[in-house]
N, C-alpha and C positions, 0 to 999 in steps of 0.2 A: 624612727624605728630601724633598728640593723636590719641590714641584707643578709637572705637568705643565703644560704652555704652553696646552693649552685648557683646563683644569679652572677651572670659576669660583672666585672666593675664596669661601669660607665663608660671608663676611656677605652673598652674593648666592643664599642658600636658598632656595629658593621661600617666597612667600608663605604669611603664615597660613591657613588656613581661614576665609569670615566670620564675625563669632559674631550670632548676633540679639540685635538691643538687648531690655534689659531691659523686663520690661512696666511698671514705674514708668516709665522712659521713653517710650513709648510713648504712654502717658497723657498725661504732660504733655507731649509736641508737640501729642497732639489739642487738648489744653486751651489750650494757644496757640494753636493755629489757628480752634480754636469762638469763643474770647475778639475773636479780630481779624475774624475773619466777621461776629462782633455787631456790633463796633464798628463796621463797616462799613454794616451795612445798620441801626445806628441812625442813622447819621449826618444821614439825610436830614432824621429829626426833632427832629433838637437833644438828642439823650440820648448820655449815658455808660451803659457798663454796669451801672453802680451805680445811676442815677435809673434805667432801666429795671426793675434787683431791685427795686427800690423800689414801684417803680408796680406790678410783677405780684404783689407780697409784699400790698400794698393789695386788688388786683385780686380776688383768692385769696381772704383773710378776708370781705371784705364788710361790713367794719365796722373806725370808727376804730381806729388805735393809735398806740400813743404814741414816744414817740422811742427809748427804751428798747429796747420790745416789736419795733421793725424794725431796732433796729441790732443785736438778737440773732437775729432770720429773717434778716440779710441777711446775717449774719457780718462787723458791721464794728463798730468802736467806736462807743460813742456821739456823741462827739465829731465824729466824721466823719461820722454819719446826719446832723450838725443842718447841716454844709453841703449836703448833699446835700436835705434836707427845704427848705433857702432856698431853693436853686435852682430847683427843683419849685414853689414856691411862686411864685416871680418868675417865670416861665413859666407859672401861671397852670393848672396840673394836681394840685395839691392844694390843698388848705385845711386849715388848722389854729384849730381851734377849742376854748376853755377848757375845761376838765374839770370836769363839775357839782363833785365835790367834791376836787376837789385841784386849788389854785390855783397852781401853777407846770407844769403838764404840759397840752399843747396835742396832743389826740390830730390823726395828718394822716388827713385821707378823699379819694379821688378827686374831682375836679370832673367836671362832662361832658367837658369838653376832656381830660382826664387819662385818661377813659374808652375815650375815641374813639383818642388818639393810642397806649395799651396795645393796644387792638384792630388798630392799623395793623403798631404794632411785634410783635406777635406772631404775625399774620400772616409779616412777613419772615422771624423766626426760624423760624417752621415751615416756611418751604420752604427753609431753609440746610440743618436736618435731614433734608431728603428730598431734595436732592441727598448730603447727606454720607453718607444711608443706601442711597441706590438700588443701589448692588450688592447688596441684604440682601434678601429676601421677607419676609415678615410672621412667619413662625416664627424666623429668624434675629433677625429686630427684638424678637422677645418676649425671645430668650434676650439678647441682649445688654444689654435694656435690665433685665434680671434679676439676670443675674451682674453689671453696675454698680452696681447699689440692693445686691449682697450686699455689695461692694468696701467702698463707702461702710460700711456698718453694722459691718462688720470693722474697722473702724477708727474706727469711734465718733465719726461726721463730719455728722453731722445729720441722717441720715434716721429714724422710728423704726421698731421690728421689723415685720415683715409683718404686716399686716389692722389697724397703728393706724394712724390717724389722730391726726397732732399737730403739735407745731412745725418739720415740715419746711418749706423755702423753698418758694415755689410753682411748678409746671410750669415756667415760662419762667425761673426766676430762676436765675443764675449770676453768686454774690458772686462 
């Protein structure tokens, strides 16, 4: 039987209903937009997101480590800590000094300058945090930042179980 002269075609059904995005997506938009908010407010001081892990991975220990030991806290290869360790070094915010007993590992340590300019930059990151959080109150902020630390450990991402203390990256750090 033909269709009547006002009945729309078929392929003019109403729309879907929305669906909500997945929470892995979700995630990773915030995570681009926390990554390019950093970047942004390192900017001023001459850092990438990786020399800043860097500097707060340092910051964190309080004591030398080696190339190895941060490009496993920072989550990046070795290879890539030792550009990352020059450039720091050519800017004049760490130092790399020989290792009493093993002659090819130069663990890095903060300078003053390295100290002072982590202090600036982590200042900036914590107020990106506290506008990115200000719809939240302080009990909302505990849970979230709870069930993230459960997220991560679910999936075996570098934090370790509840009440250790160990090779997680430090406070500010996001390899």
């Amino acid at each position: 039987m033909p269709a009547a002269v006002n009945d729309p075609p078929e392929s003019a059904a109403a729309p879907p209903e929305p669906v909500e995005p997945r929470i892995s997506y979700v995630i990773a938009r915030l995570e681009r937009a926390v990554r390019a908010q950093i970047n942004e407010r390192l900017r001023p001081q001459g850092l990438t997101t990786l020399q800043y892990t860097t500097l707060s991975v340092l910051g964190s220990r309080g004591q030398p480590l080696s190339n190895a030991q941060l490009a496993r806290r920072a989550y990046m290869t070795p290879q890539a800590m030792i550009e990352v360790l020059n450039a720091l070094e050519e800017k004049g915010l760490i130092r790399r000094d020989p290792h009493p007993n093993h002659r090819r590992v130069y663990p890095a340590s903060l300078t003053d300058e390295g100290r002072r300019i982590l202090a600036v930059c982590d200042a900036s990151v914590e107020k990106m945090e506290e506008e990115m959080l200000a719809g939240l109150d302080s009990a909302q902020r505990e849970l979230l930042a709870q069930w993230l630390k459960e997220c991560v450990r679910a999936l075996h991402a570098g934090l370790p179980p509840e009440g250790e203390r160990g090779r997680a990256p430090a406070a500010g750090a996001i390899a």
